[in-house]
C-alpha positions in Angstrom: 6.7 -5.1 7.0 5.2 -7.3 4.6 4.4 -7.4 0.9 2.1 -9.6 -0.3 -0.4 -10.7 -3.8 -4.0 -11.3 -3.4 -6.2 -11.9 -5.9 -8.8 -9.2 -6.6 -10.9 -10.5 -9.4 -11.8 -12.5 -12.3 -13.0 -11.8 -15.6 -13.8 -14.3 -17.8 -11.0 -16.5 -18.0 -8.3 -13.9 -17.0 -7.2 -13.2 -13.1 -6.3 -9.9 -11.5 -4.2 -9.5 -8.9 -3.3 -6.3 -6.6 -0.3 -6.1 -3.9 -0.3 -5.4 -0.6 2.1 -3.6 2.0 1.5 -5.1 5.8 2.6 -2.0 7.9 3.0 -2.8 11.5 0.5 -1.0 13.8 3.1 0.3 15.8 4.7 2.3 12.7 1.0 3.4 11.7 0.9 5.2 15.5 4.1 6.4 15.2 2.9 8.6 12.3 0.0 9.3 13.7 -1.6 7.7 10.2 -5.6 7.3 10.3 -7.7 4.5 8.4 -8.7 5.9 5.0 -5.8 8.5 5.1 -5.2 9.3 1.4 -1.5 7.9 0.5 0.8 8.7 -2.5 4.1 7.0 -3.7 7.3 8.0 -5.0 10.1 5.7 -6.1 13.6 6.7 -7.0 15.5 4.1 -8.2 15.0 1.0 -5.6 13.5 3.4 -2.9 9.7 3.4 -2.5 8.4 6.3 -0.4 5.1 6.5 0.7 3.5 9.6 2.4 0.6 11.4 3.4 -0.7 13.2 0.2 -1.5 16.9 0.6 -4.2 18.5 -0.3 
């Protein structure tokens, strides 16, 4: 996997920026994970867990 910064915008003078997780496609079968699947995230500490949200 992959993290990585790309720029999003610019107002004015001032630059936004929004990051990026690069999950192989592989992983993405595994789960069984769908293109527009909604996503929440949980951290604990150094941990970041990401899962399918429930609705």
């Amino acid at each position: 996997m992959k993290l990585q910064k790309q720029f999003s915008r610019k107002v004015r003078d001032k630059k936004y920026s929004k990051w990026v997780i690069i999950i192989p496609h592989s992983k993405i079968k595994e789960l069984g994970w769908k293109e527009g699947l909604e996503l929440e995230a949980i951290t604990d500490r150094n941990t970041l867990i990401i899962k399918k949200r429930n609705k």
